[in-house]
N, CA, C and O atoms as a MOPAC input file, in Angstrom:
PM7 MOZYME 1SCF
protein

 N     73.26000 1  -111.61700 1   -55.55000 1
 C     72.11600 1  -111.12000 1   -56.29100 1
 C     70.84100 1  -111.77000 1   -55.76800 1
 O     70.91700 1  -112.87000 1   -55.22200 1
 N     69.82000 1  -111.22500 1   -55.88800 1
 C     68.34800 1  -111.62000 1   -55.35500 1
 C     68.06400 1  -112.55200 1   -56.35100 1
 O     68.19200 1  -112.29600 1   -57.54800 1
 N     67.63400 1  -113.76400 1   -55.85200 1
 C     66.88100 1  -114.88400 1   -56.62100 1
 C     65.48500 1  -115.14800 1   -56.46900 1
 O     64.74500 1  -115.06200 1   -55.48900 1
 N     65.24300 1  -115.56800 1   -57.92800 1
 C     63.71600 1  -115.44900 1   -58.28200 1
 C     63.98900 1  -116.68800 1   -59.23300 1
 O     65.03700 1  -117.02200 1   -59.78500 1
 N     62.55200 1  -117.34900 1   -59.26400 1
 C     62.66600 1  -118.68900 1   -60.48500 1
 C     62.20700 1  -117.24900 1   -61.52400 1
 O     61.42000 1  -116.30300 1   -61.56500 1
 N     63.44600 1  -117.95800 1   -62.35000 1
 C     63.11600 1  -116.86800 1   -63.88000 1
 C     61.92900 1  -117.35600 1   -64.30800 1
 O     60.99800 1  -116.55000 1   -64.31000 1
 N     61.62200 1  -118.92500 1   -64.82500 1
 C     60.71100 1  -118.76100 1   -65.33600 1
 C     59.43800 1  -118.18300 1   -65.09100 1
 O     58.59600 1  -117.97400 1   -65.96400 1
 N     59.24600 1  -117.78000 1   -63.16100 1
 C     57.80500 1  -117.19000 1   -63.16000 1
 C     57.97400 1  -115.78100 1   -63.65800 1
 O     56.95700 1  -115.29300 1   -64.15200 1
 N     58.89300 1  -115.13800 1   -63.63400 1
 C     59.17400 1  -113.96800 1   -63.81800 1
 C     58.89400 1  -113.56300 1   -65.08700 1
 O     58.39000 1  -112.51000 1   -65.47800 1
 N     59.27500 1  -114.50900 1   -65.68200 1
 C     59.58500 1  -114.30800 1   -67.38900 1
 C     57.82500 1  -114.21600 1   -67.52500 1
 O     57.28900 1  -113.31400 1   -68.16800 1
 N     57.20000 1  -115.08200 1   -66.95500 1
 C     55.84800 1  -114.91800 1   -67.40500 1
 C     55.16200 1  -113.80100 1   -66.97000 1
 O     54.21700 1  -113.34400 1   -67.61200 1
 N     55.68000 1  -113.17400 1   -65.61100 1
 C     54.49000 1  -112.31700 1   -65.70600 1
 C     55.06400 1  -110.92200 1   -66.05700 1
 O     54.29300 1  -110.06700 1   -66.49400 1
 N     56.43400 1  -110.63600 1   -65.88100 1
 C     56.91900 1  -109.79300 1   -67.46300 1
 C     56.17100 1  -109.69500 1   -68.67600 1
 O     55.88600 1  -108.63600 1   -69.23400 1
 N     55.76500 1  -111.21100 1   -69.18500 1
 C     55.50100 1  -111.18800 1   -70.48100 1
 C     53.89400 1  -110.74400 1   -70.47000 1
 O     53.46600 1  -110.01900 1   -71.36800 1
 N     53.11400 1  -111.18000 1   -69.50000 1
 C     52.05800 1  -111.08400 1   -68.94100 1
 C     51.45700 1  -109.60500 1   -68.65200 1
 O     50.23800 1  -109.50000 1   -68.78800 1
 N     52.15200 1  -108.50700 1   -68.28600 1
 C     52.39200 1  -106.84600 1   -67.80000 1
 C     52.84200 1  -106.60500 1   -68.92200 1
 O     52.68300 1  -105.39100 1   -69.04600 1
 N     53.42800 1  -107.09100 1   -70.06000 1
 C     54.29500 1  -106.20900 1   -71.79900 1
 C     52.95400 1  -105.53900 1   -72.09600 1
 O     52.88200 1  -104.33100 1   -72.31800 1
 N     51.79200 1  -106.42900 1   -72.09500 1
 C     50.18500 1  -105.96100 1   -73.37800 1
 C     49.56400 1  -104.92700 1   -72.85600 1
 O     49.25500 1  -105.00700 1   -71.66700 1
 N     49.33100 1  -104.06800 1   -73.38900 1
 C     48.25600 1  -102.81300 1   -72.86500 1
 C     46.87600 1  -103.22400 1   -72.24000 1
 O     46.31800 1  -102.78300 1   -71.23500 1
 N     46.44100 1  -104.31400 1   -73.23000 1
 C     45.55400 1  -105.09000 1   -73.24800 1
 C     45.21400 1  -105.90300 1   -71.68700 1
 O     44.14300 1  -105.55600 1   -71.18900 1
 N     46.00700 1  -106.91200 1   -70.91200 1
 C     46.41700 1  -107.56500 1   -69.84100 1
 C     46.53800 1  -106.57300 1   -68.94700 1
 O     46.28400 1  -106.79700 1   -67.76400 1
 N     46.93200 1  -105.36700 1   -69.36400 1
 C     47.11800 1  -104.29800 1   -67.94700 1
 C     46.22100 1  -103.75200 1   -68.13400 1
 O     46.28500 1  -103.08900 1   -67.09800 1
 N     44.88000 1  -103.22600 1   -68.83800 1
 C     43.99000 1  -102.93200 1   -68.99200 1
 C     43.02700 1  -103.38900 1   -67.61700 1
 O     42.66500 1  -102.89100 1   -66.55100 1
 N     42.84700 1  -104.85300 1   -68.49300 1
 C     42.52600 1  -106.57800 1   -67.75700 1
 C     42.69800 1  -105.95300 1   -66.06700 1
 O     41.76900 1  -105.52700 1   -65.38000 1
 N     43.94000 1  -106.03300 1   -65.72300 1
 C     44.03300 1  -105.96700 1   -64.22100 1
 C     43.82700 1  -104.58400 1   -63.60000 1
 O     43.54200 1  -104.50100 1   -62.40500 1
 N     43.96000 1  -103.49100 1   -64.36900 1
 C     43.49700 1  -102.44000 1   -63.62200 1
 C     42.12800 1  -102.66900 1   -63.68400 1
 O     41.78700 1  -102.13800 1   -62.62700 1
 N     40.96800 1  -103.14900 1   -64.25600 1
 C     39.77300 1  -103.25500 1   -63.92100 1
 C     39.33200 1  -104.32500 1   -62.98700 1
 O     38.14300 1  -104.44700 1   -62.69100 1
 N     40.45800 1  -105.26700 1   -62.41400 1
 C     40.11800 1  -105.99400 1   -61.44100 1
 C     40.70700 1  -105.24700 1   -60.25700 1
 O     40.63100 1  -105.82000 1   -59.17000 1
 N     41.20500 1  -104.21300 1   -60.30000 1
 C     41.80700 1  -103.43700 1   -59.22600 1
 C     40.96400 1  -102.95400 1   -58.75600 1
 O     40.91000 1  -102.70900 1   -57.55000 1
 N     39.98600 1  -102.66000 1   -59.66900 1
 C     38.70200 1  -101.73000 1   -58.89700 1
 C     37.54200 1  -102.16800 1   -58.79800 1
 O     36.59700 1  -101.47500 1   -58.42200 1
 N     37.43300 1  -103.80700 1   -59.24000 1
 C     36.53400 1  -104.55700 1   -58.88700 1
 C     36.58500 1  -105.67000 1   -58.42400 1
 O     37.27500 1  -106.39500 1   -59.14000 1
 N     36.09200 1  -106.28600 1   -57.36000 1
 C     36.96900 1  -107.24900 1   -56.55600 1
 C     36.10100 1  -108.60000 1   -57.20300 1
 O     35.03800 1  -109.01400 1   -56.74100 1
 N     36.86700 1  -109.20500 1   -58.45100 1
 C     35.77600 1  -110.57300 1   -58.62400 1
 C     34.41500 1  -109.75000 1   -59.92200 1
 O     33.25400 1  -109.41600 1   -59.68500 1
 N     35.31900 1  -109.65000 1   -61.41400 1
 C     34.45500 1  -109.68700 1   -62.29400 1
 C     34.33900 1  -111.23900 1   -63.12800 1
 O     35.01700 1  -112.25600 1   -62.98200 1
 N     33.24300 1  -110.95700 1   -64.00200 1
 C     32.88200 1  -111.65700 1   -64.86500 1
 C     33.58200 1  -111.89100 1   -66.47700 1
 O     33.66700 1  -110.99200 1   -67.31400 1
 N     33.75400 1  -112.41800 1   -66.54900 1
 C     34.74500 1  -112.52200 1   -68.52000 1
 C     33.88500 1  -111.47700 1   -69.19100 1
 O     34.16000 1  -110.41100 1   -69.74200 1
 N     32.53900 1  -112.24700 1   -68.92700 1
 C     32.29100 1  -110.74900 1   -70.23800 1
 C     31.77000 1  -109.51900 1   -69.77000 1
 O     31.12300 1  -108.79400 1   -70.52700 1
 N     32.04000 1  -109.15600 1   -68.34900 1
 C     32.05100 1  -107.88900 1   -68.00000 1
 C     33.53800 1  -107.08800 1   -67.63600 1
 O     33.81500 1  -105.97000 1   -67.20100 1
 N     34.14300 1  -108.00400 1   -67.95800 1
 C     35.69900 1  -108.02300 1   -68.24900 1
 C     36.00300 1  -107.30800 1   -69.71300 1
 O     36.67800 1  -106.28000 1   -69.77400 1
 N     35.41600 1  -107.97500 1   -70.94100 1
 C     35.51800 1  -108.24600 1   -72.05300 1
 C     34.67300 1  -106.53300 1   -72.52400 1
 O     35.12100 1  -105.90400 1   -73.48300 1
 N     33.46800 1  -105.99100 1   -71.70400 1
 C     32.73800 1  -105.61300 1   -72.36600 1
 C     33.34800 1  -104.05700 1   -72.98100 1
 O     32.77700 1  -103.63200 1   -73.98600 1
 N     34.11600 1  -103.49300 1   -72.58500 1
 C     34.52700 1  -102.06000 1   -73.01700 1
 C     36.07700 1  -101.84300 1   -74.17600 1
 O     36.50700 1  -100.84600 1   -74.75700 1
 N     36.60300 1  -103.39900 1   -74.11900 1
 C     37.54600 1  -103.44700 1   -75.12900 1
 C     36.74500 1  -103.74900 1   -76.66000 1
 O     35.71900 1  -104.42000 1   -76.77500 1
 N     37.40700 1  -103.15100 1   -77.65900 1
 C     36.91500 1  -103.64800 1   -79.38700 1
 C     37.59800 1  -104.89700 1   -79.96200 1
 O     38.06400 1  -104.91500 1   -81.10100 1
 N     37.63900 1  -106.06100 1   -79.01900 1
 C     38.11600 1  -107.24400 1   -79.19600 1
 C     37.31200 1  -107.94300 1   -79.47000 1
 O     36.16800 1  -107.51600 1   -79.31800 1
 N     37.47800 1  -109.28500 1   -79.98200 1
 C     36.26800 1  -110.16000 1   -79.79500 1
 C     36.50600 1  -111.06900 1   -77.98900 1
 O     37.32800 1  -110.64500 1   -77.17700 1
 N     35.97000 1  -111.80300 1   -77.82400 1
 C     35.95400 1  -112.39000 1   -76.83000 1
 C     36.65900 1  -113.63400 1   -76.54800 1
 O     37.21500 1  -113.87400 1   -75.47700 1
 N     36.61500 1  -114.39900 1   -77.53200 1
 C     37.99000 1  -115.12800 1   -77.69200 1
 C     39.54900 1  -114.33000 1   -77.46700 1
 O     40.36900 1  -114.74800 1   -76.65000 1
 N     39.71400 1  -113.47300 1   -78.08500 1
 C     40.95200 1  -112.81500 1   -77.73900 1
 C     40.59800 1  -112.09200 1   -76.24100 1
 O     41.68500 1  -111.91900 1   -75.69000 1
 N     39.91900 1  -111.78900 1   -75.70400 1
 C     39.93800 1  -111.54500 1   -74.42200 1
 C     40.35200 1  -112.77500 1   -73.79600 1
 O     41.48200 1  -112.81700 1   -73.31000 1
 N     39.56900 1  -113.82100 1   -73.73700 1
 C     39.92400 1  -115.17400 1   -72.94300 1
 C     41.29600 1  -115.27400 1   -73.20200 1
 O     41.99600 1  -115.37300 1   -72.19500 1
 N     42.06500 1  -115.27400 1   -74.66000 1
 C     43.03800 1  -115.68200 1   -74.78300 1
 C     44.35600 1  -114.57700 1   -73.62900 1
 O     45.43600 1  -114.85600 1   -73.10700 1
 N     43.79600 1  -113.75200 1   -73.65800 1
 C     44.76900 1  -112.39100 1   -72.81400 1
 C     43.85600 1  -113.38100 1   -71.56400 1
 O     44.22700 1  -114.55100 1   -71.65600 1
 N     42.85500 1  -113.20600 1   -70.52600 1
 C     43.05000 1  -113.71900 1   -69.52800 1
 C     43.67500 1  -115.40000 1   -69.27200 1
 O     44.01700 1  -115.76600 1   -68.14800 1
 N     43.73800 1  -116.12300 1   -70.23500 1
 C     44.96300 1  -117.70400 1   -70.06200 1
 C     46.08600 1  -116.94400 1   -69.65100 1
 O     46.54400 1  -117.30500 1   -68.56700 1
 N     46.69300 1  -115.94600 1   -70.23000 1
 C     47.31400 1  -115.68200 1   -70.24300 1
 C     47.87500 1  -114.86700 1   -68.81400 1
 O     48.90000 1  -115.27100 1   -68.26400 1
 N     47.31500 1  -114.00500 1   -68.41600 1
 C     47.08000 1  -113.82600 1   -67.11000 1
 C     46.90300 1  -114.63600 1   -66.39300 1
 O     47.91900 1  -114.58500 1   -65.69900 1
 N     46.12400 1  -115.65300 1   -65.90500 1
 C     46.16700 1  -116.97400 1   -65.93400 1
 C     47.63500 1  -118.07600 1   -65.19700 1
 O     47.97900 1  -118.48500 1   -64.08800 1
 N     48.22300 1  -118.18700 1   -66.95400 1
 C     48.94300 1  -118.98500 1   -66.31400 1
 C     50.39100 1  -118.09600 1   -65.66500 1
 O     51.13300 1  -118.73000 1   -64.91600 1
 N     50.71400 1  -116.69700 1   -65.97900 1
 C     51.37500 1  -116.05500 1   -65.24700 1
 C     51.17300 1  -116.35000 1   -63.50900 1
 O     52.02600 1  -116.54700 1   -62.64300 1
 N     49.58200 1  -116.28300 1   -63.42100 1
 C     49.18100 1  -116.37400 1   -61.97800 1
 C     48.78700 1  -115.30200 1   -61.57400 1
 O     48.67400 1  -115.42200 1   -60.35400 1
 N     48.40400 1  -113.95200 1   -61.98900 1
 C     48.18400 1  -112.84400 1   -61.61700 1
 C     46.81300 1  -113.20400 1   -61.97500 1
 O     46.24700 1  -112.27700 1   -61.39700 1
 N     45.86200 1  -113.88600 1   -62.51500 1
 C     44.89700 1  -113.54900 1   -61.94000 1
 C     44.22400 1  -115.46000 1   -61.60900 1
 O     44.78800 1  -116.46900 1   -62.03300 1
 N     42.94100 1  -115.43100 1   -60.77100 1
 C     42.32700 1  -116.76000 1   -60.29200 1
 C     41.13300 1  -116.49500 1   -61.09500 1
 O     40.81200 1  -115.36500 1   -61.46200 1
 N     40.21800 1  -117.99900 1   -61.46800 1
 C     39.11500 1  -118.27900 1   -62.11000 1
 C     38.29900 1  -119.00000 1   -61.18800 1
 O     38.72200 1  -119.96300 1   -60.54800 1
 N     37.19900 1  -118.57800 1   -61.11200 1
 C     36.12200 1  -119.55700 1   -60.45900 1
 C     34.96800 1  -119.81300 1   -61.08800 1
 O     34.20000 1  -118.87100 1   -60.89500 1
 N     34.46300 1  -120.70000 1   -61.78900 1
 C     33.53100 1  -120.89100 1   -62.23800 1
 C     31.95500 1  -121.52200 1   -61.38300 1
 O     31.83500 1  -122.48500 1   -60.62700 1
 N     31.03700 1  -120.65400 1   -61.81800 1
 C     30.08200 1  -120.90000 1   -60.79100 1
 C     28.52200 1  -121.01900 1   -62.07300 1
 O     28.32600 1  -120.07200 1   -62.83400 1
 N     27.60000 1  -122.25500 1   -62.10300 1
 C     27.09900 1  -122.26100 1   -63.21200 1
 C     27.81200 1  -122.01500 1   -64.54000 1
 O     28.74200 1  -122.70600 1   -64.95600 1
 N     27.29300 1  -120.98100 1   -65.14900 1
 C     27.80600 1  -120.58100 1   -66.74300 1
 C     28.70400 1  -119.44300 1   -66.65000 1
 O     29.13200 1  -119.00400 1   -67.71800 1
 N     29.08300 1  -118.86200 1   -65.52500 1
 C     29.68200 1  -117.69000 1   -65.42400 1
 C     31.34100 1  -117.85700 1   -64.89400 1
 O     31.53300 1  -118.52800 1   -63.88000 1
 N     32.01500 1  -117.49900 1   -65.30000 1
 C     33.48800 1  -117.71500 1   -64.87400 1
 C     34.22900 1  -116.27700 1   -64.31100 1
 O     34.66300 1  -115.51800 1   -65.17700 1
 N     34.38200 1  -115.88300 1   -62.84600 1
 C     34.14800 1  -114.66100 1   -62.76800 1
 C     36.03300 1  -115.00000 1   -61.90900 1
 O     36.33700 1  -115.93600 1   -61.16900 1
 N     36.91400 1  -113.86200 1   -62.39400 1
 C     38.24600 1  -113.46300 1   -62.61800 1
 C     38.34000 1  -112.56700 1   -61.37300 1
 O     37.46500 1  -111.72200 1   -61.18200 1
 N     39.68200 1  -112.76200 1   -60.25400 1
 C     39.86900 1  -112.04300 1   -59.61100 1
 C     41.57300 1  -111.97300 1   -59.40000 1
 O     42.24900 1  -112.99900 1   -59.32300 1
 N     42.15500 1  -110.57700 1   -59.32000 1
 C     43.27500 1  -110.02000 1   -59.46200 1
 C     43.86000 1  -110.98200 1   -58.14500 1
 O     43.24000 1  -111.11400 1   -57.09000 1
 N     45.31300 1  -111.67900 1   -58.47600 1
 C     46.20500 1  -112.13700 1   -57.81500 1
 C     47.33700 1  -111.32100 1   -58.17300 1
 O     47.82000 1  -111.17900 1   -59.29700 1
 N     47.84800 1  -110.59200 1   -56.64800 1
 C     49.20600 1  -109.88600 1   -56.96700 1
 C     49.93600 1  -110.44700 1   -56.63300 1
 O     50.56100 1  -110.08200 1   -57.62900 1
 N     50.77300 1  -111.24000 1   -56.02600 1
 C     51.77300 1  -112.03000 1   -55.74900 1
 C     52.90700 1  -111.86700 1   -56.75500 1
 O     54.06400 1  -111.46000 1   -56.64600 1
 N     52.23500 1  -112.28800 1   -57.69100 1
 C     53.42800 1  -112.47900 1   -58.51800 1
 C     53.87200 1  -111.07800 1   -59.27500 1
 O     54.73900 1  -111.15800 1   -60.14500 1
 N     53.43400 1  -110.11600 1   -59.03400 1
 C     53.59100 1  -108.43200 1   -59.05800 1
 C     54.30100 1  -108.19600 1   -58.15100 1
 O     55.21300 1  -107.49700 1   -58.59300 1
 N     54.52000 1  -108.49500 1   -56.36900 1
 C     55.18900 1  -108.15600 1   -55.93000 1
 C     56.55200 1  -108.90800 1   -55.77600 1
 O     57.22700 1  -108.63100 1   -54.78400 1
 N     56.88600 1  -109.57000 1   -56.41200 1
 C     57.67100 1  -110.58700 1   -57.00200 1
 C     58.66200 1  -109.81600 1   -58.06800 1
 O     59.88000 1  -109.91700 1   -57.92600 1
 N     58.09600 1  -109.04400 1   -59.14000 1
 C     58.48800 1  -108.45800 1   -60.26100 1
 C     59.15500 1  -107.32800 1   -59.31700 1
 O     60.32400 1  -106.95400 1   -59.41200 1
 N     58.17400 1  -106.83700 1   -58.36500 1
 C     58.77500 1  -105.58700 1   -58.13400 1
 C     60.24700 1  -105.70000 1   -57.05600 1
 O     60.98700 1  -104.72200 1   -56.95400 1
 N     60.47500 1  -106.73600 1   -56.45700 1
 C     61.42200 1  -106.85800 1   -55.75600 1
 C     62.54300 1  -107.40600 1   -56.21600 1
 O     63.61100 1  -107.64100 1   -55.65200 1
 N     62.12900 1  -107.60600 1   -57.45200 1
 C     63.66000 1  -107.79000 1   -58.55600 1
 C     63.69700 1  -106.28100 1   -58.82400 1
 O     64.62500 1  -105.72400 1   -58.23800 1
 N     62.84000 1  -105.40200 1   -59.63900 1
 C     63.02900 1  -104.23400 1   -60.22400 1
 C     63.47100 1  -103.32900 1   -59.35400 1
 O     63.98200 1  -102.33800 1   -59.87500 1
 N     63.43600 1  -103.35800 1   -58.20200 1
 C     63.92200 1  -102.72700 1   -56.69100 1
 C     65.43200 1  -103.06700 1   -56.92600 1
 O     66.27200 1  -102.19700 1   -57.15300 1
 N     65.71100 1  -104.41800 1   -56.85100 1
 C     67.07600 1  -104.51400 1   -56.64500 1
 C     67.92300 1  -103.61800 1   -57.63600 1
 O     69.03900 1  -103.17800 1   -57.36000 1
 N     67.41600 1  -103.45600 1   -58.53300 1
 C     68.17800 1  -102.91700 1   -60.01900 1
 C     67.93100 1  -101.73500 1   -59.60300 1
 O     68.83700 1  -100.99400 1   -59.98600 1
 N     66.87300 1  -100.98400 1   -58.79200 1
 C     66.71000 1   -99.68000 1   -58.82500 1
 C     67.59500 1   -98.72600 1   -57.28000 1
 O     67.83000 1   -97.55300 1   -56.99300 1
 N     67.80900 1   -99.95400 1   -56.71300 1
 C     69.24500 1   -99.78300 1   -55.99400 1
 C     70.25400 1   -99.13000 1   -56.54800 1
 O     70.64500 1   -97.96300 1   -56.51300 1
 N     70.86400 1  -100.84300 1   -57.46200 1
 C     71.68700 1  -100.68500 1   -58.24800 1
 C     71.94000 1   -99.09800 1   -58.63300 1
 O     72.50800 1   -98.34400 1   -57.84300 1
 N     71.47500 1   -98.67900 1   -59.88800 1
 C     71.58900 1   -97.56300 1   -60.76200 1
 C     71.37800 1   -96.35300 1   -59.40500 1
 O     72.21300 1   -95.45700 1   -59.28800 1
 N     70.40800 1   -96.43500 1   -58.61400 1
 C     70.28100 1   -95.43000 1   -57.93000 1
 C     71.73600 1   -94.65000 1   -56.71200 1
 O     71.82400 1   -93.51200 1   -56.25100 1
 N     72.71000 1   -95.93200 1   -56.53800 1
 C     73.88800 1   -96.30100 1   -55.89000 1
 C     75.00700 1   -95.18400 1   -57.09200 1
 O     75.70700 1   -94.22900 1   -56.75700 1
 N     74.78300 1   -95.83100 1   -58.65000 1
 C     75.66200 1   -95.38200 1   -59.68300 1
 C     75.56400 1   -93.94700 1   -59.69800 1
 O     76.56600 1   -93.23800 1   -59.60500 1
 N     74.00700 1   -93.33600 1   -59.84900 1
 C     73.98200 1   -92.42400 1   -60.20300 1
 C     74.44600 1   -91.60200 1   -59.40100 1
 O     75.14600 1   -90.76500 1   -59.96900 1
 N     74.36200 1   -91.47200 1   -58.31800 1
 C     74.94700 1   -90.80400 1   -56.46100 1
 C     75.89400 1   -91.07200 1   -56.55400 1
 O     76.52000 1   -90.23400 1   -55.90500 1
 N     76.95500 1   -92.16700 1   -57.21300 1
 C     78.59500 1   -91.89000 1   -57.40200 1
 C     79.00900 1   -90.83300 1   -58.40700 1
 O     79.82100 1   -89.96300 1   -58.09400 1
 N     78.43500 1   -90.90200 1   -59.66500 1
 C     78.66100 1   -89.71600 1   -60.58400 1
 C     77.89900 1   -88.86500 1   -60.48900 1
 O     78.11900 1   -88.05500 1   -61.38900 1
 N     76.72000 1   -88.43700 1   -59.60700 1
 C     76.96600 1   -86.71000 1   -59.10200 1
 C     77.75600 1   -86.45000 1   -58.21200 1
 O     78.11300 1   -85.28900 1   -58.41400 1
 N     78.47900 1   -87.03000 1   -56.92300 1
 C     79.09300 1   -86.67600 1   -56.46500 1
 C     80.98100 1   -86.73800 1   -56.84300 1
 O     81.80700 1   -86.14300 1   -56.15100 1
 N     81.31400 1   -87.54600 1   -58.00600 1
 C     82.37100 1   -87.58000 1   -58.99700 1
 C     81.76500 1   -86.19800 1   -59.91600 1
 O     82.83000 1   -85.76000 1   -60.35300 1
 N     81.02500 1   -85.56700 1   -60.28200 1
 C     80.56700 1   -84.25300 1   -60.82900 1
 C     81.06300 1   -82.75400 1   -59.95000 1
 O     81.79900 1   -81.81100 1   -60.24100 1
 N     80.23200 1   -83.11500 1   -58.75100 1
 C     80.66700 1   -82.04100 1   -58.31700 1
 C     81.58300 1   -81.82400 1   -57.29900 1
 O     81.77000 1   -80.76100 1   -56.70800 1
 N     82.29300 1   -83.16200 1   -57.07700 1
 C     83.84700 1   -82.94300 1   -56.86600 1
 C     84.69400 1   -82.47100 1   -57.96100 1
 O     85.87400 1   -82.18000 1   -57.76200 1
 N     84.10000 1   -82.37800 1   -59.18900 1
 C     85.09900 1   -81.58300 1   -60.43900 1
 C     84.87600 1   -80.57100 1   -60.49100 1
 O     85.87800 1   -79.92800 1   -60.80400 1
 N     83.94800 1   -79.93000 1   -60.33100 1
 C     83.24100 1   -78.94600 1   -60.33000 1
 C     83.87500 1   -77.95000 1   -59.78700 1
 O     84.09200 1   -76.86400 1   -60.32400 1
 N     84.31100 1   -78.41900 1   -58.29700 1
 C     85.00900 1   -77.14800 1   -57.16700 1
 C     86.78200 1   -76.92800 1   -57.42400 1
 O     87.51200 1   -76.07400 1   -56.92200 1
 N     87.16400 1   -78.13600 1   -58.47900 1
 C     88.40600 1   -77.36500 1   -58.86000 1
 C     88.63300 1   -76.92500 1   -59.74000 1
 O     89.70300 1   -76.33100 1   -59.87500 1

């Protein structure tokens, strides 16, 4: 089986669950290096709960902080996305292997 430290996994699983956090990173997808509260500005959150969703992102590792003066401006780290996806690959082997045994266990019944 393909090995991965669970625990990073587990985090950025848990990290990709919130609508909220995937929100978060699709707007760093299309902006290379925003600001928290131009991050913050189109959700009906307060801003504390934004920060608290980017820690969170954060310590998954999917995203980096740089603080420059008063401004702390957030940029998308995928790494640990393509990480997730090369476990979810293996599994999509898996089932994809199963399912191609029972259509072809199908329509070998089929013709008698």
């Amino acid at each position: 089986m393909v090995k991965f430290s669970e625990p990073d996994l587990d985090r950025t699983f848990a990290a990709l669950a919130d609508p909220t956090r995937r929100a978060l990173l699709a707007r760093l997808v299309s902006q290379d290096g925003a600001s928290v509260s131009e991050l913050a500005e189109p959700f009906p959150v307060s801003l504390p709960a934004i920060l608290k969703h980017l820690n969170v992102l954060s310590d998954a590792g999917l995203i980096t902080r740089q603080k420059t003066g008063r401004t702390v401006t957030c940029r998308l780290n995928a790494a640990p996305m393509a990480d997730a996806m090369a476990w979810l690959d293996h599994y999509q082997q898996f089932w994809s292997a199963q399912l191609d045994r029972l259509a072809h266990f199908v329509e070998d019944d089929d013709l008698s």
